[in-house]
PDB file of the backbone (N, CA, C, O) and the ligand in Angstrom, with CONECT records:
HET     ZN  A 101       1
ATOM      1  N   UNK A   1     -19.909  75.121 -86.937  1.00  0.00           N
ATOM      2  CA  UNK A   1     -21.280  75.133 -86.446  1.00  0.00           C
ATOM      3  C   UNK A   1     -21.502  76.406 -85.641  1.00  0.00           C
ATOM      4  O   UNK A   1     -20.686  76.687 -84.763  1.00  0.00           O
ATOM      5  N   UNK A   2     -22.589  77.227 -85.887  1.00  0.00           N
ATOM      6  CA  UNK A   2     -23.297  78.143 -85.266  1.00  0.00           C
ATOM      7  C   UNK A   2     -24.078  77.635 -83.750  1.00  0.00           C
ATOM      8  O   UNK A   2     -24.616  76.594 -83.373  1.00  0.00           O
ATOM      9  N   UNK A   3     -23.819  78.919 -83.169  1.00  0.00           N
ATOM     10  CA  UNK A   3     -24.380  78.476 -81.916  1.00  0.00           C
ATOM     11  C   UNK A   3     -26.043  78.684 -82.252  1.00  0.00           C
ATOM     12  O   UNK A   3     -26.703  77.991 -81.478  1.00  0.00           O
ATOM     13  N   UNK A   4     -26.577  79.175 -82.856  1.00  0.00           N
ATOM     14  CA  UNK A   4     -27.814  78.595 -83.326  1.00  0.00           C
ATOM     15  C   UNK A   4     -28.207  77.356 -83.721  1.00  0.00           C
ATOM     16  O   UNK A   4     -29.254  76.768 -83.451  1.00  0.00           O
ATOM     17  N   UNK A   5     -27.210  76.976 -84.436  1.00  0.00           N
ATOM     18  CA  UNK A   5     -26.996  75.274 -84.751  1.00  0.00           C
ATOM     19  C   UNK A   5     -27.302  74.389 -83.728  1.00  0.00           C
ATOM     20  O   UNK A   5     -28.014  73.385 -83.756  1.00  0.00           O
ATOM     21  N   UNK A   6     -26.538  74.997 -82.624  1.00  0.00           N
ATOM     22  CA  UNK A   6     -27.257  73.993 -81.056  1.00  0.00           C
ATOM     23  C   UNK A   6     -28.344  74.395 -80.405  1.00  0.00           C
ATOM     24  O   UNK A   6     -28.627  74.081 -79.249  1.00  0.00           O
ATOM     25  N   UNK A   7     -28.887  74.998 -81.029  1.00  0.00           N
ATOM     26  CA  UNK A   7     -30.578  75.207 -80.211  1.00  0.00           C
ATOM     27  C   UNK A   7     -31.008  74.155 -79.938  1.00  0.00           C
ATOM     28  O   UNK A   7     -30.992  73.444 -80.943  1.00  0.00           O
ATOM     29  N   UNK A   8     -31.434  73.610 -79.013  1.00  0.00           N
ATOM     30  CA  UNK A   8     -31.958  72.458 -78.245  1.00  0.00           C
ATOM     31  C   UNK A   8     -33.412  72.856 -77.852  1.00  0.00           C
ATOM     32  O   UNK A   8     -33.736  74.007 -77.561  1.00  0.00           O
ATOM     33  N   UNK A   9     -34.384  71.620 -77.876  1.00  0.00           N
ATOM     34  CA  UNK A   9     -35.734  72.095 -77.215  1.00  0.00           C
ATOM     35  C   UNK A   9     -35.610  71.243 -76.350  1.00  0.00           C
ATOM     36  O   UNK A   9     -34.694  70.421 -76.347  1.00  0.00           O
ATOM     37  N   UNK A  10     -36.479  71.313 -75.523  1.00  0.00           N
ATOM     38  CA  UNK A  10     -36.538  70.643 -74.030  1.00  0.00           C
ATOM     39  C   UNK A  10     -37.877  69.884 -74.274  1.00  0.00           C
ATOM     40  O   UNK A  10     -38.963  70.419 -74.502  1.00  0.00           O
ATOM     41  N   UNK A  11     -37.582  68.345 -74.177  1.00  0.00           N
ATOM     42  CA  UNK A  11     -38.638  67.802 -74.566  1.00  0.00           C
ATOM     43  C   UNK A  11     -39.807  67.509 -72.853  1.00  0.00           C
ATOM     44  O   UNK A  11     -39.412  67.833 -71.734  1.00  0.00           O
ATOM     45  N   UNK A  12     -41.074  66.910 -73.110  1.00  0.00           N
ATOM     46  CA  UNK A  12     -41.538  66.894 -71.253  1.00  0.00           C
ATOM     47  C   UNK A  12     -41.293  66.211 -70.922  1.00  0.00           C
ATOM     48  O   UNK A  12     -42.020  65.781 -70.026  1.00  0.00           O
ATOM     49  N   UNK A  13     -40.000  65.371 -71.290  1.00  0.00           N
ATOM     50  CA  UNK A  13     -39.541  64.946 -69.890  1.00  0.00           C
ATOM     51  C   UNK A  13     -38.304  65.661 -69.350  1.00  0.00           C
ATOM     52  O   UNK A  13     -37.460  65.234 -68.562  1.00  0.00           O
ATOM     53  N   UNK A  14     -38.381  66.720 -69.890  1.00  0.00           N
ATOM     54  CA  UNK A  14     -37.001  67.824 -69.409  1.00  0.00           C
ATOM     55  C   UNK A  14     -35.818  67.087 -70.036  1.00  0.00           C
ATOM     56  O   UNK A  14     -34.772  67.415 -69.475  1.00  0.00           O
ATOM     57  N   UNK A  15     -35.616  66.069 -71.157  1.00  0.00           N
ATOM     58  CA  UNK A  15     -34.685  65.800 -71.654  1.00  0.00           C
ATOM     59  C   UNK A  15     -33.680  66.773 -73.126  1.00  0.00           C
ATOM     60  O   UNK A  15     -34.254  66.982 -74.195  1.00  0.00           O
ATOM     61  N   UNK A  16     -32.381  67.186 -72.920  1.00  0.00           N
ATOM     62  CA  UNK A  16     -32.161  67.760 -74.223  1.00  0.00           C
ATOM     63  C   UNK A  16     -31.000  66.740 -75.031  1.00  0.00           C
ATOM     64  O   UNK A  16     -30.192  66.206 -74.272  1.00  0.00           O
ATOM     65  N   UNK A  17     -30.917  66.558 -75.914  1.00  0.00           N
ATOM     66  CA  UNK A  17     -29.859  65.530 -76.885  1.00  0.00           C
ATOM     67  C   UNK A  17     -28.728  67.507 -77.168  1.00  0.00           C
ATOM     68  O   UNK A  17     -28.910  68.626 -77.649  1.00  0.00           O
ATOM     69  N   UNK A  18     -27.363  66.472 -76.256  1.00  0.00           N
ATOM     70  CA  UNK A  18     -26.511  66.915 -76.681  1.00  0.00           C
ATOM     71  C   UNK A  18     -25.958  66.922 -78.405  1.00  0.00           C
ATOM     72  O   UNK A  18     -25.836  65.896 -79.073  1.00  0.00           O
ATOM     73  N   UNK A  19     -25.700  68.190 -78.856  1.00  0.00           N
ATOM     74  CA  UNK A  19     -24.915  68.001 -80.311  1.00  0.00           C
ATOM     75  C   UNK A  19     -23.976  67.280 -80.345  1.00  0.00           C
ATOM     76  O   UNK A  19     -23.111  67.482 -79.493  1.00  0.00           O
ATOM     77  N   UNK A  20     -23.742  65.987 -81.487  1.00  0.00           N
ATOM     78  CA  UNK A  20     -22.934  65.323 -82.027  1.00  0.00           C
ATOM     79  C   UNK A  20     -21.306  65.432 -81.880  1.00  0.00           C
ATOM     80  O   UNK A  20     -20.483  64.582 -81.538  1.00  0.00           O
ATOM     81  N   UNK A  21     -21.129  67.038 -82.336  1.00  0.00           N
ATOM     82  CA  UNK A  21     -20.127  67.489 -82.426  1.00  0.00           C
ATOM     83  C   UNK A  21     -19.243  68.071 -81.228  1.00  0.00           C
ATOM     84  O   UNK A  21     -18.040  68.323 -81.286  1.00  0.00           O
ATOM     85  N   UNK A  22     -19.961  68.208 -80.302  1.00  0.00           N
ATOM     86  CA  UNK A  22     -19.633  68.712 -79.210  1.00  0.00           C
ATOM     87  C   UNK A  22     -19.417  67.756 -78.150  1.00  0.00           C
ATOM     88  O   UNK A  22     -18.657  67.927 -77.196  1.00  0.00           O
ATOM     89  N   UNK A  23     -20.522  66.178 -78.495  1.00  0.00           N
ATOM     90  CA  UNK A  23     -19.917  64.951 -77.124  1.00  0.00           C
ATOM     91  C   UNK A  23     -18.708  64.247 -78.088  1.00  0.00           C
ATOM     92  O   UNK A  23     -17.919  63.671 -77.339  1.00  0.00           O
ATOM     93  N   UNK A  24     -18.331  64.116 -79.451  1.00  0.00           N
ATOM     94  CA  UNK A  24     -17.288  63.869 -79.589  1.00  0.00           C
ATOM     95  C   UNK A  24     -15.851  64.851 -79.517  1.00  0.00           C
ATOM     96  O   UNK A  24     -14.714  64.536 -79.166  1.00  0.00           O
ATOM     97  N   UNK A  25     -16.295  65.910 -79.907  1.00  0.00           N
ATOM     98  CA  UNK A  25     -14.782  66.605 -79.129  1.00  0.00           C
ATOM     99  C   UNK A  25     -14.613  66.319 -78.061  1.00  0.00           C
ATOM    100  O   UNK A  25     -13.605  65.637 -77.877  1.00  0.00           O
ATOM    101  N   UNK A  26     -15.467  66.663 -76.821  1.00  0.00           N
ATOM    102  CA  UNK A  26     -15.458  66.107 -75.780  1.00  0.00           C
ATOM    103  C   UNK A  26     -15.091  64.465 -75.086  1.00  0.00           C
ATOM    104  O   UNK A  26     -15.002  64.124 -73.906  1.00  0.00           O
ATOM    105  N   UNK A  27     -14.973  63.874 -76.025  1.00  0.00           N
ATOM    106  CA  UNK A  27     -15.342  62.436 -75.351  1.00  0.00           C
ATOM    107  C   UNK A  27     -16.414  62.233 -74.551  1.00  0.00           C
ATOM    108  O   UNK A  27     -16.458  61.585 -73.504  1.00  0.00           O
ATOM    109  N   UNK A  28     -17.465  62.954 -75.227  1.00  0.00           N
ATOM    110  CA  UNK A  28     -18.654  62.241 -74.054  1.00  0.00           C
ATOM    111  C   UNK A  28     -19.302  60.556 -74.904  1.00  0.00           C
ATOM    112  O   UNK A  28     -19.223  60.322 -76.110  1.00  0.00           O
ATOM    113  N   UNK A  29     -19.685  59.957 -74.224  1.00  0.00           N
ATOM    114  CA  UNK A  29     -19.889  58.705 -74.577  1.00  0.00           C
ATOM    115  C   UNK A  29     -21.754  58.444 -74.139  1.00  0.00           C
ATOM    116  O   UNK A  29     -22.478  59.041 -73.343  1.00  0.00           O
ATOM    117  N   UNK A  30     -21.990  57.415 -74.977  1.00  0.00           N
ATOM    118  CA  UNK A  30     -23.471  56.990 -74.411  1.00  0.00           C
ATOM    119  C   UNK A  30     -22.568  55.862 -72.739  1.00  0.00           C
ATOM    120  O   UNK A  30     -21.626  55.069 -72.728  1.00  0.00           O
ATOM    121  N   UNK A  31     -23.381  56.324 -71.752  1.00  0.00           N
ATOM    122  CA  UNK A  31     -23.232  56.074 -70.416  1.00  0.00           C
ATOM    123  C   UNK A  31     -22.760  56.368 -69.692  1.00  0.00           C
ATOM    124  O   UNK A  31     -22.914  56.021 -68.521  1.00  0.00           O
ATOM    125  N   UNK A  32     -21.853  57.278 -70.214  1.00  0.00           N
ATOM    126  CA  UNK A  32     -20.795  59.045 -69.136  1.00  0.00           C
ATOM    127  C   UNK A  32     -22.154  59.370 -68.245  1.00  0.00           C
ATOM    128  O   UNK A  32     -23.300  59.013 -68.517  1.00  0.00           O
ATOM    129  N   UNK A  33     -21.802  59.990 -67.335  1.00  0.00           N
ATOM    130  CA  UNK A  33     -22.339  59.894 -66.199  1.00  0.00           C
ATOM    131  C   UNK A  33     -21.718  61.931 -65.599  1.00  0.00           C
ATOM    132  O   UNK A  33     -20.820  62.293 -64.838  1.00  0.00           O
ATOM    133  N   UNK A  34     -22.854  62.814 -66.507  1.00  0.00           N
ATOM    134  CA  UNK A  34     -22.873  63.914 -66.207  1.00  0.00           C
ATOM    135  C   UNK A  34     -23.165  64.719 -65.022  1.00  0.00           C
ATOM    136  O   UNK A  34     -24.244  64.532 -64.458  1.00  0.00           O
ATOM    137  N   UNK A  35     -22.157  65.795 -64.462  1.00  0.00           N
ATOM    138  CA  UNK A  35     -23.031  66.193 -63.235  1.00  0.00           C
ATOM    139  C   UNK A  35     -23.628  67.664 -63.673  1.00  0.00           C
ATOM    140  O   UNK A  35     -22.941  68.493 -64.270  1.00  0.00           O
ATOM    141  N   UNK A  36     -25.160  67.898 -63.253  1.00  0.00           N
ATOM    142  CA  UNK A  36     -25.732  69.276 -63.622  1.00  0.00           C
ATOM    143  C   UNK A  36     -25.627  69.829 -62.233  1.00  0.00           C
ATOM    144  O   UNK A  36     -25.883  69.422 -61.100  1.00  0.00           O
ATOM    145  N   UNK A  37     -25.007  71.242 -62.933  1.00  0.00           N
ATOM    146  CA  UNK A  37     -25.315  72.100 -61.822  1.00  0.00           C
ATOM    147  C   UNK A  37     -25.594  73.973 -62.501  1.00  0.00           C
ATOM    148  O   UNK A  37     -25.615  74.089 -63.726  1.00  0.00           O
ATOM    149  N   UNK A  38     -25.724  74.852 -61.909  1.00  0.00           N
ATOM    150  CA  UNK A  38     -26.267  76.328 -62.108  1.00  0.00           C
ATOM    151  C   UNK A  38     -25.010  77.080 -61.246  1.00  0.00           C
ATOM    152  O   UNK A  38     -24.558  77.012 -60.103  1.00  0.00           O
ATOM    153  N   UNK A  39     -24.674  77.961 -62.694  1.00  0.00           N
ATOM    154  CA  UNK A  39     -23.600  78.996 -62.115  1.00  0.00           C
ATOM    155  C   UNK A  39     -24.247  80.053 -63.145  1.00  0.00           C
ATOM    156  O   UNK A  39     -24.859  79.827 -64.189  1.00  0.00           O
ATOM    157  N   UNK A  40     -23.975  81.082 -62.627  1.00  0.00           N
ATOM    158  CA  UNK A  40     -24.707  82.554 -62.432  1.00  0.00           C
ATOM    159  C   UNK A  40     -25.763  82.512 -63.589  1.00  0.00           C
ATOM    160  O   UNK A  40     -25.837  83.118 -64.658  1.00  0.00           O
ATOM    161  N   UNK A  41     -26.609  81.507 -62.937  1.00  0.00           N
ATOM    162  CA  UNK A  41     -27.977  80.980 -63.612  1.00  0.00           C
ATOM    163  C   UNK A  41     -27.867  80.583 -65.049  1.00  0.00           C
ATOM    164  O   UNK A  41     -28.760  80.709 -65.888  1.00  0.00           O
ATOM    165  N   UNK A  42     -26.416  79.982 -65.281  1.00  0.00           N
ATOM    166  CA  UNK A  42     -26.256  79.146 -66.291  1.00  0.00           C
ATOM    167  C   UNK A  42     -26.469  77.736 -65.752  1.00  0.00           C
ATOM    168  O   UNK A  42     -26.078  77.252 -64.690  1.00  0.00           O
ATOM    169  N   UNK A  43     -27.200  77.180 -66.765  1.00  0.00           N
ATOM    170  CA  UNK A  43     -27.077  75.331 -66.583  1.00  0.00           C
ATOM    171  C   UNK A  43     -25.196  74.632 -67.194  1.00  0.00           C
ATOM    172  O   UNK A  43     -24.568  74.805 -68.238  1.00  0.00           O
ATOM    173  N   UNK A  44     -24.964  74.044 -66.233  1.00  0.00           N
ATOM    174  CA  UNK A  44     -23.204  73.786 -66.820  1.00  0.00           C
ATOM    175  C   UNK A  44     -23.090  72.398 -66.449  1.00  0.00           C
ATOM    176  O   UNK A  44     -22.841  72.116 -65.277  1.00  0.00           O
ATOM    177  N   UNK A  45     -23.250  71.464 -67.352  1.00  0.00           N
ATOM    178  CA  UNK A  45     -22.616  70.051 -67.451  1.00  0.00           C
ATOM    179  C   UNK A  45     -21.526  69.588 -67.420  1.00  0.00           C
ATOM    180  O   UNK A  45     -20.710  69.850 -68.304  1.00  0.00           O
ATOM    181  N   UNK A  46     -21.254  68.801 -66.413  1.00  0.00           N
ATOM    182  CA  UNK A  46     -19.825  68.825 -66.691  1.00  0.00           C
ATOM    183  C   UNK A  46     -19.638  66.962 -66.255  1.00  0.00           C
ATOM    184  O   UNK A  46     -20.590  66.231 -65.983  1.00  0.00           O
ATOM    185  N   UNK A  47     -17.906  66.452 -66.300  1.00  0.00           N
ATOM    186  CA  UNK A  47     -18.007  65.459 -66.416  1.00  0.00           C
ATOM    187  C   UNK A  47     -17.904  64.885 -64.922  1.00  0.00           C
ATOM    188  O   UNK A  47     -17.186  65.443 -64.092  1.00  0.00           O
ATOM    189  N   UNK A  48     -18.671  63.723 -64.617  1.00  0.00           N
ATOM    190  CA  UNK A  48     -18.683  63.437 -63.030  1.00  0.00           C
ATOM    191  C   UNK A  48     -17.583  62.800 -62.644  1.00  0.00           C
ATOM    192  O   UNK A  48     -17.271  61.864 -63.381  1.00  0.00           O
ATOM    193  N   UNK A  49     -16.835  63.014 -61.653  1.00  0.00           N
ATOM    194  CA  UNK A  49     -15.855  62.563 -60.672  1.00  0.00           C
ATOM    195  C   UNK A  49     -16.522  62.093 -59.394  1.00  0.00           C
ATOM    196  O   UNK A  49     -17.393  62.625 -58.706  1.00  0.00           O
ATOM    197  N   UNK A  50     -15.935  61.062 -59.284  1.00  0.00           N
ATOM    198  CA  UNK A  50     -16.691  60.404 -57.756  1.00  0.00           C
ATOM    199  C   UNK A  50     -15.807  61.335 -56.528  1.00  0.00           C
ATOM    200  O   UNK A  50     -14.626  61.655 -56.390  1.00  0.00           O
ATOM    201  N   UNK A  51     -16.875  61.526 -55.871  1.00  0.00           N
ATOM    202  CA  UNK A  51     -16.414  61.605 -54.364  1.00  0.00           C
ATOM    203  C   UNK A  51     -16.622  61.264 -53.320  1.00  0.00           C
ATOM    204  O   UNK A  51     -17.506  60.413 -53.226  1.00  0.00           O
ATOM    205  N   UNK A  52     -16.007  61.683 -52.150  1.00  0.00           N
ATOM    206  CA  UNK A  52     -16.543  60.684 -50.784  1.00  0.00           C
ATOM    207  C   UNK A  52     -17.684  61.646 -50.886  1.00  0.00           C
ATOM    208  O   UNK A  52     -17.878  62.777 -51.333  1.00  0.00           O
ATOM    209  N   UNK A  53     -18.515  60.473 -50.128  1.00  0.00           N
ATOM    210  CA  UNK A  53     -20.123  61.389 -49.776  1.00  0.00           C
ATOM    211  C   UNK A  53     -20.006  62.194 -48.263  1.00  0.00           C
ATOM    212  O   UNK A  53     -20.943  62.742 -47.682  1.00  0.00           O
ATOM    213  N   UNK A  54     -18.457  62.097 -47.752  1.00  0.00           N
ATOM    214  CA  UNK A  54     -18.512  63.142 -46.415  1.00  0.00           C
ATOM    215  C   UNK A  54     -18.097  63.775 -46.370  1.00  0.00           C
ATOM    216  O   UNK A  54     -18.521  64.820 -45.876  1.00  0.00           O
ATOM    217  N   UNK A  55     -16.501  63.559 -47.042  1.00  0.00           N
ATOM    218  CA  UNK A  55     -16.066  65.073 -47.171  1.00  0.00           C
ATOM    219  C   UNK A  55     -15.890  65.814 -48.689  1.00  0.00           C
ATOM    220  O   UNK A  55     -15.745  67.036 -48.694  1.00  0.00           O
ATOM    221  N   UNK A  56     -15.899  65.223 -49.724  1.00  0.00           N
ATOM    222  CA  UNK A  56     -15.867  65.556 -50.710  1.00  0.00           C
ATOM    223  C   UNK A  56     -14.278  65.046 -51.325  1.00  0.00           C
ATOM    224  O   UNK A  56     -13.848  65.252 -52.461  1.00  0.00           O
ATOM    225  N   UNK A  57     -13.895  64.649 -50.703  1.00  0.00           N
ATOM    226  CA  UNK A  57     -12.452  64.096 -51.318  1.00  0.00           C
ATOM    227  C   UNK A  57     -12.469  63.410 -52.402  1.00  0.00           C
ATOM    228  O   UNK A  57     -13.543  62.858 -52.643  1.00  0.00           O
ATOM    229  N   UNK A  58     -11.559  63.248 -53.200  1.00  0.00           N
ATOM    230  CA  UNK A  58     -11.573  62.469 -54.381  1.00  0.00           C
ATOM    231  C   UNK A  58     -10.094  62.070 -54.616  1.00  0.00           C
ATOM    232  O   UNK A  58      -9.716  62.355 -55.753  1.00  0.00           O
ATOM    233  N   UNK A  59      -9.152  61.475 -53.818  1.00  0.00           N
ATOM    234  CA  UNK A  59      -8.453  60.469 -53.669  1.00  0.00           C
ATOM    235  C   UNK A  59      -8.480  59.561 -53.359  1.00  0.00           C
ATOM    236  O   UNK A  59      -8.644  59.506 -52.140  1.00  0.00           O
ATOM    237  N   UNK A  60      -8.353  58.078 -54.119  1.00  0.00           N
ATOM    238  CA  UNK A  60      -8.425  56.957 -53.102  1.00  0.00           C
ATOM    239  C   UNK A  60      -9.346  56.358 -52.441  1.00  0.00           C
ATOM    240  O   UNK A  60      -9.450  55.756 -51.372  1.00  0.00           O
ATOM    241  N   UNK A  61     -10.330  56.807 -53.764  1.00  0.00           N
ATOM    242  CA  UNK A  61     -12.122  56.538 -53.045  1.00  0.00           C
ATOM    243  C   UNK A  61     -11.967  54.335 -52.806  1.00  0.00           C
ATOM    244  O   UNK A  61     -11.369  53.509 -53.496  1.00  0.00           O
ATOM    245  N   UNK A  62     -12.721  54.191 -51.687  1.00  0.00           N
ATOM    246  CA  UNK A  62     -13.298  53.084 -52.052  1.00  0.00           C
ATOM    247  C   UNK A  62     -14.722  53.058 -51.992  1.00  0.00           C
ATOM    248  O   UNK A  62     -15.318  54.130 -51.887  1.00  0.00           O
ATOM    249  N   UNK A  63     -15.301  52.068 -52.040  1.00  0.00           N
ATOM    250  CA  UNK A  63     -16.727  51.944 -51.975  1.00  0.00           C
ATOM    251  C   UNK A  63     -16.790  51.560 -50.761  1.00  0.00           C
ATOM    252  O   UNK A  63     -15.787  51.231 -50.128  1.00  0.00           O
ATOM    253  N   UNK A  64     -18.146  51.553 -50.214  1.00  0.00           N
ATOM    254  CA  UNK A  64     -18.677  51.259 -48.763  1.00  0.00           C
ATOM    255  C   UNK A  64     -19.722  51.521 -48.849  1.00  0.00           C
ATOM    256  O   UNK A  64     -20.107  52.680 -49.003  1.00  0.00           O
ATOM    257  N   UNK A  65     -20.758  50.141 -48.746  1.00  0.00           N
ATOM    258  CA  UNK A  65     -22.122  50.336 -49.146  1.00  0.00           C
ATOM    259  C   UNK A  65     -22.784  51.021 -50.183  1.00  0.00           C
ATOM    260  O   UNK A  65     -23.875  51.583 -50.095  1.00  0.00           O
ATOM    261  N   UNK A  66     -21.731  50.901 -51.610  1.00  0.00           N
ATOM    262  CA  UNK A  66     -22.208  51.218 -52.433  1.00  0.00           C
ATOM    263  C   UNK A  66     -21.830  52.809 -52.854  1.00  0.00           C
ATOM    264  O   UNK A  66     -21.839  53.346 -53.961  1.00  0.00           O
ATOM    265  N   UNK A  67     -21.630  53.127 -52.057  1.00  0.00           N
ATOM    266  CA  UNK A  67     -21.095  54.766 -51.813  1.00  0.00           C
ATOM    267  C   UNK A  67     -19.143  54.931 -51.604  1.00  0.00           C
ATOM    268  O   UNK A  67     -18.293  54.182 -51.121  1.00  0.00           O
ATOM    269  N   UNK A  68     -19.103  56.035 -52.124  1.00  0.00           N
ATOM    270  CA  UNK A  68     -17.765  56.006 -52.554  1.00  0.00           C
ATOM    271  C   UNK A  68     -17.027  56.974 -51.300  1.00  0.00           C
ATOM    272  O   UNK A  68     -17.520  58.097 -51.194  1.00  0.00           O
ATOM    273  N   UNK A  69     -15.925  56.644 -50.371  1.00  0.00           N
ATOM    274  CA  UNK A  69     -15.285  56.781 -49.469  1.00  0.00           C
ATOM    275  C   UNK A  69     -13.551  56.922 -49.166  1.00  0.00           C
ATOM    276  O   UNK A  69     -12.817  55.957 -49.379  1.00  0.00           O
ATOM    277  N   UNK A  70     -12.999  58.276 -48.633  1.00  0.00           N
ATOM    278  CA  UNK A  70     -12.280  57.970 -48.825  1.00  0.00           C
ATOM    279  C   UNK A  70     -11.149  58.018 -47.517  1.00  0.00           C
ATOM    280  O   UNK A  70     -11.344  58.881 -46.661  1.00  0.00           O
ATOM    281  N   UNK A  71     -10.323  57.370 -47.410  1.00  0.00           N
ATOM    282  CA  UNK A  71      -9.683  56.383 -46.752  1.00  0.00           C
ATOM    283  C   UNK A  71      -9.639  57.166 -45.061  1.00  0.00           C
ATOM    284  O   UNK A  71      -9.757  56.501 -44.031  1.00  0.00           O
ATOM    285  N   UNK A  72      -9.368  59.290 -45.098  1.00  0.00           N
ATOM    286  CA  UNK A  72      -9.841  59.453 -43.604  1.00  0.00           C
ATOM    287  C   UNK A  72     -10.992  59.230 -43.070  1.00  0.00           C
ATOM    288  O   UNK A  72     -11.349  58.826 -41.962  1.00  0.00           O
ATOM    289  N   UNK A  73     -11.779  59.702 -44.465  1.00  0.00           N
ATOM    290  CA  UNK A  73     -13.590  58.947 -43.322  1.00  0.00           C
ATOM    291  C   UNK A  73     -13.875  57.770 -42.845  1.00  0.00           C
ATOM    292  O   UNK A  73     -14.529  57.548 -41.826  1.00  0.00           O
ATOM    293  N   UNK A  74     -13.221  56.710 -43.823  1.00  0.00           N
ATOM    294  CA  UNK A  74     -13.310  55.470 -43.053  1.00  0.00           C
ATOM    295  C   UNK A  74     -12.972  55.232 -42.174  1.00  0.00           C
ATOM    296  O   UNK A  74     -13.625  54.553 -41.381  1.00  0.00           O
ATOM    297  N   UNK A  75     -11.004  56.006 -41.777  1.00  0.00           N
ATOM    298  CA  UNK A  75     -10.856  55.856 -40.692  1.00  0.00           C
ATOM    299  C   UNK A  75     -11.808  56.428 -39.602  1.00  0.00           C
ATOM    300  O   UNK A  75     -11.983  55.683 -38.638  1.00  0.00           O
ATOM    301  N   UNK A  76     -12.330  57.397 -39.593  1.00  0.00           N
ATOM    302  CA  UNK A  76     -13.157  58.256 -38.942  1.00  0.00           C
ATOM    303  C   UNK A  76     -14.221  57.144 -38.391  1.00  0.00           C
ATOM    304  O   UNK A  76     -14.451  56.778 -37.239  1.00  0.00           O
ATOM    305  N   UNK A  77     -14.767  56.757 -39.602  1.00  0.00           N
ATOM    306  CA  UNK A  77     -15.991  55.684 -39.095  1.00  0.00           C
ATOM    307  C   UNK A  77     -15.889  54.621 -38.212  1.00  0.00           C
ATOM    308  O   UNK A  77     -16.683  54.057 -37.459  1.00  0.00           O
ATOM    309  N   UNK A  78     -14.347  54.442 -38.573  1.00  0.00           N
ATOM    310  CA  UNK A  78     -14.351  52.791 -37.841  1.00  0.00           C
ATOM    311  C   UNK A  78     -13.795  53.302 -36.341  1.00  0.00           C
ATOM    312  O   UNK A  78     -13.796  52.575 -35.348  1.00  0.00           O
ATOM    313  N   UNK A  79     -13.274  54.830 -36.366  1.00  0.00           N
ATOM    314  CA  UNK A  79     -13.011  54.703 -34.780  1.00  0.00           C
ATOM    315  C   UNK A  79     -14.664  55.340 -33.939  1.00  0.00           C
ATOM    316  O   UNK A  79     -14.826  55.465 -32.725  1.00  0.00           O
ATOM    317  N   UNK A  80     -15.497  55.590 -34.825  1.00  0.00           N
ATOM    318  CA  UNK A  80     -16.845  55.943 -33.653  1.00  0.00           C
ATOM    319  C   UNK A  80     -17.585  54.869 -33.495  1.00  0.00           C
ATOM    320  O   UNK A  80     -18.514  55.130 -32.731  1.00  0.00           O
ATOM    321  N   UNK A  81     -17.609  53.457 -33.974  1.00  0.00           N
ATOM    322  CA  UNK A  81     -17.619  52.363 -33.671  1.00  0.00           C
ATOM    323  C   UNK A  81     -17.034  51.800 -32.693  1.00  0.00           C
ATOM    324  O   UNK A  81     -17.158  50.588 -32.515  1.00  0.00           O
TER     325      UNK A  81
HETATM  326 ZN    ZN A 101     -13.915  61.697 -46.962  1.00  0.00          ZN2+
END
């Protein structure tokens, strides 16, 4: 496949359908859970990893109110309590 082949239009709701060929090499799945972000004003999808929402860690997350935490912030939290 040509990278013309993946020309994508942007429909109004700003939605684009990834190529076929590219979420199965990938393993992307219907309900993967993509994160968008912009590097040197490229759009770059990539696959989401949870993190704590304080420090950014991603060991050993638990949840806490729904939000994913990991085990120094909690400690953190429960001693400013
Ligand atoms: Zn943390």
């Amino acid at each position: 496949m040509s990278a013309q082949d993946r020309t994508r239009r942007v429909d109004s709701l700003g939605r684009v359908v990834l190529p076929a060929d590219l979420r199965h090499a990938l393993g992307i799945r219907e309900g993967d859970v993509l994160d968008v972000s912009v590097h040197d004003g490229n759009l770059v999808l990539s696959r989401h990893e949870p993190m704590c929402v304080f420090c950014g860690g991603r060991d050993d997350l638990r949840k806490h109110v729904g939000r994913s935490v990991c085990p120094a912030c909690v400690s953190a939290l429960n001693a400013e309590q």
